[in-house]
N, C-alpha and C positions, 0 to 999 in steps of 0.2 A: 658624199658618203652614201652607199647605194645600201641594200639588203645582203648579207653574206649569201651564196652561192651554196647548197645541201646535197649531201646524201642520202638516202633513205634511212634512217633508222629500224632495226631490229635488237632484240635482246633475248638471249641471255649469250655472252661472247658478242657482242656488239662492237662496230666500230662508226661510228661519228665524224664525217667529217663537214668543213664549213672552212669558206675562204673569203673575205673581207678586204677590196680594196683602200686604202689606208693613201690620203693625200698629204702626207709626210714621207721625212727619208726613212731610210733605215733604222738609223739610230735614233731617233725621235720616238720610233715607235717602241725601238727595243729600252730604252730608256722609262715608259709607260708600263711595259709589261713584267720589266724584270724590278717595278718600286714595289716591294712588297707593304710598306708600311704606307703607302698611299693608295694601299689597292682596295679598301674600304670606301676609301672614298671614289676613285674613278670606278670601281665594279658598283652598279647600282642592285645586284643581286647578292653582297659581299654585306653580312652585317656586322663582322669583324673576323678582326685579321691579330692573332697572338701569336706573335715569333716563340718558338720551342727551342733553338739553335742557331746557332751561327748571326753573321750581321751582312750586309749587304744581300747578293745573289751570288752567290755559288754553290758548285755539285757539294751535299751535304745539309746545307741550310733547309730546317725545318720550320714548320706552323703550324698553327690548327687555325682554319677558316671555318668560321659561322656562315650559312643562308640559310635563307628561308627558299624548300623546294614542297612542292605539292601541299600546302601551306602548311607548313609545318618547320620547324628551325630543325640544322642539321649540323651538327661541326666535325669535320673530318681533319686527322694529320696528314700534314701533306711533306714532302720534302721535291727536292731539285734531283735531280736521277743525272743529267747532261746538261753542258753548258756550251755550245759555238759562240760564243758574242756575236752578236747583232744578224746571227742567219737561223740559229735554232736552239731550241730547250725541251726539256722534257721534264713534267712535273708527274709523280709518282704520288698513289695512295692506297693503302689496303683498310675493308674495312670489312666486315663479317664475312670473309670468308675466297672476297672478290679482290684482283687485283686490277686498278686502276690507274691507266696511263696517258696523260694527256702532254701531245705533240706541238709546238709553234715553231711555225717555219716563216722567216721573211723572206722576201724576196724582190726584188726591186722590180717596181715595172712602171714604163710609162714616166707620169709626175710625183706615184708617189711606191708604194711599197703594196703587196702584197700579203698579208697576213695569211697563213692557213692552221686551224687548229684542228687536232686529229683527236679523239678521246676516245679508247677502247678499253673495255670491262672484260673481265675475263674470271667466267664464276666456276672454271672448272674446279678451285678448290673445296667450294661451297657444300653446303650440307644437302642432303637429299630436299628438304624442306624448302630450304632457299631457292632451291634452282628449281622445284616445282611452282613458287609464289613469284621467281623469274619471270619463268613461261606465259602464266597465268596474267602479271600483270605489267609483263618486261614493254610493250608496246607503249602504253602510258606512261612509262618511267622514260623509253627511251625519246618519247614524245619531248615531255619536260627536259629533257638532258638539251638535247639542240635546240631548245627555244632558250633556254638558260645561256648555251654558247655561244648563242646569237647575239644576244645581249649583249655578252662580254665582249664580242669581236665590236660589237660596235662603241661602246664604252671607253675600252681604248682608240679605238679611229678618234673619237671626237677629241679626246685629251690629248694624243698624238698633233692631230690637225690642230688644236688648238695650243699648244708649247711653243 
């Protein structure tokens, strides 16, 4: 399991991406990522996970997820937006004002899979206020965003690799 692979992070309208070779198959992986109720436990940045709707993973199913980001707890609803089984998802969330969309694509290669996750913010709705405290302190935010994803890419590899 090696260090996920980066883009540069910027913000406000950011886009995030990070790809994590994953020594499972497909399904193994996608099996880890789409367990909402065990994602507390496999995300080590995940300090809870409360279903809002729906059961399993599919388009519709919502939550609110707890972390802890720039130390501080943060709990966001989230929902499913797209479902491919076992090649892509897309997890959706709005929250003052920003809409936020995070991508997972597998894809096989090699011995095991490919993970890439995409996360892009989009504060055009935001208030004058918001999107100046963006600008001001979007670098730092966007800082923590890909070391948080980092995290998570590899959280799942290990639980993946290890299933």
């Amino acid at each position: 399991m090696d260090n996920p692979r980066r883009r540069a992070p910027t913000l406000p309208n950011t886009e995030i991406q990070l790809t994590q070779h994953v020594a499972a198959t497909p399904a193994k992986v996608w099996a880890v990522l789409t367990d909402l109720d065990a994602a507390a436990t496999t995300l080590t940045g995940v300090i809870s996970i409360e279903r809002v709707s729906g059961e399993g993973y599919a388009v519709g199913t919502r939550w609110r997820e707890t972390r802890k980001m720039l130390g501080k707890e943060a709990a966001e609803e989230m929902w499913v937006a797209e479902v491919e089984a076992e090649r892509r998802t897309v997890v959706k969330a709005n929250s003052r004002g920003a809409d936020y969309t995070t991508s997972f694509t597998l894809a096989p290669s090699g011995d095991g899979t490919d993970l890439s996750m995409t996360f892009t913010a989009d504060a055009d709705k935001s208030s004058f206020l918001a999107k100046a405290l963006m600008k001001l302190f979007g670098g730092l935010g966007a800082k923590a965003t890909a070391k948080m994803m980092a995290q998570d890419l590899r959280d799942i590899a290990a639980a993946a690799e290890a299933a």
